[in-house]
N, C-alpha and C positions, 0 to 999 in steps of 0.2 A: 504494500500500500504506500504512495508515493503523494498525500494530502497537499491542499496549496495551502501554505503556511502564511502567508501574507497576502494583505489586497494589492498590492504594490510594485514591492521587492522584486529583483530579477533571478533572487535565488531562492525561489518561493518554496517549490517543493522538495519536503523532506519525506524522510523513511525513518520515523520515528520507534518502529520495532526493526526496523533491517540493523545487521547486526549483532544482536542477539542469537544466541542458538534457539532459540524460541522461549516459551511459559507453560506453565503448569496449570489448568485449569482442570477442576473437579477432581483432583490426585493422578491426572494424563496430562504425559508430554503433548506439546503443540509445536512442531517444530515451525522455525519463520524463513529458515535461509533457505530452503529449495523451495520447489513448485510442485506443492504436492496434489491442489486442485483444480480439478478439470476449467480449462475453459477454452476458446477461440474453438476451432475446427472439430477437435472432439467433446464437443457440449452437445449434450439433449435437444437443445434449443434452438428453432430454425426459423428464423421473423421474416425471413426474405420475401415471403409471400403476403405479409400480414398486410393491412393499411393501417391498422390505428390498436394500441397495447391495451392491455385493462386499466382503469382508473384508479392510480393508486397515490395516495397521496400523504403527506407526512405533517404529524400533529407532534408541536414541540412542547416536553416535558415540564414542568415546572411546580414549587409549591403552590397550591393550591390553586388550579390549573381549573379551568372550565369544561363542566362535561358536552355544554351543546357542542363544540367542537365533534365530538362523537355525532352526534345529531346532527350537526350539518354535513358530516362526509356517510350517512345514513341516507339523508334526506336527498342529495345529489347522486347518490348511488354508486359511489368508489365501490372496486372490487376487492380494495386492500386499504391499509392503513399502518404506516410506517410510525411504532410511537420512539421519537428520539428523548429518552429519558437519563437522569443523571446518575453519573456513576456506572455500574452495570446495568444500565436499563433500566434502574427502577422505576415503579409505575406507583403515582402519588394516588391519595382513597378515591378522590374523584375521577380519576383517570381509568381505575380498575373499575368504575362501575362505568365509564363508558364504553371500555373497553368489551365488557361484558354485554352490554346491546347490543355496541358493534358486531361482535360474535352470530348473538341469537338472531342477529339482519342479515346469517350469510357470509360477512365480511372478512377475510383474512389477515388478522394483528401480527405485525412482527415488532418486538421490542428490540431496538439497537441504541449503541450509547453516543452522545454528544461529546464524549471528552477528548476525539479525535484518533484515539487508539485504545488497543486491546479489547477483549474477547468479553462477548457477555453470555455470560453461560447459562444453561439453562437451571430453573428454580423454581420448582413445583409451587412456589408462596407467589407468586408475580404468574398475572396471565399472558397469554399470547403465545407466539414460539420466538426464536433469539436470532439475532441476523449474524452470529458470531463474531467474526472480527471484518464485520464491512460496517460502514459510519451509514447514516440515514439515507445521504442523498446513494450511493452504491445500493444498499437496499432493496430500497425504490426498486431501482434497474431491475432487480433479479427476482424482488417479488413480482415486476409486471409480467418477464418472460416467465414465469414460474404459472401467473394463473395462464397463459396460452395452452398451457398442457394439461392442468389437474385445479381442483379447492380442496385437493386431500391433505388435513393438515400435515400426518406425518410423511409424506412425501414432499410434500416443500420444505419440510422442516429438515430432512435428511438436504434436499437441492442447498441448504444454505450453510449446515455442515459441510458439502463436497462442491460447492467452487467457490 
């Protein structure tokens, strides 16, 4: 992951886990320095044909956070909802309960974190599924091509473990 670090600067983007031999999440290594997940040419995922992705769109985390947010990507009929939460993705009371609607509408939640790096694991206390170590807007991306294929959660949930 190669983020732009600055609005600006010419030497915007860093690789804040490259580096590293990687981290330890859940008591498993996660190694960082190869390429261990699929993507470009041997990906699932074939848009070439497509004209237009599923609507998915991302609600930013925060204390005590507003639920219509949930309600208005319900109401507009997003197929996904990216919550960018702080720290590992936590999701604040009012967020869990929109998140929760969101749900029972059909809609597919991925919790990913704002902090720029590292992995948010998954944590049966917090709903949704975990975008592991992609930041909100990456996500997006992979939830959209994610619903072209399936709304199986545990199948996109495995898609954002393996690329």
């Amino acid at each position: 992951m190669s983020p732009k670090t600055n609005a600006t600067s010419l030497d915007t983007f860093r690789a804040p886990e490259e580096g590293y031999l990687g981290v330890v999440v859940g008591g498993k290594p996660q190694f960082e320095t190869r390429v261990d997940k699929i993507h470009t040419l041997r990906s699932v995922f074939d848009v070439r044909q497509l004209k237009v992705l599923p609507k998915v769109v991302i609600i930013y985390g925060y204390q005590d956070d507003p639920e219509y947010m949930y309600d208005a990507a319900i109401a507009h009929h997003a197929d996904g909802i990216i919550y960018a939460g702080t720290g590992a993705g936590l999701v604040s009371v009012r967020s869990a309960a929109g998140i929760k609607k969101a749900q029972q509408a059909g809609i597919v939640v991925v919790r990913a974190s704002r902090t720029g790096s590292g992995v948010v694991p998954p944590d049966d206390s917090q709903p949704g599924l975990v975008a592991d170590s992609l930041n909100p807007a990456k996500a997006r991306i992979l939830l959209m091509t994610a619903l072209t294929q399936t709304k199986d959660p545990q199948l996109i949930q495995q898609y954002f473990h393996t690329y």
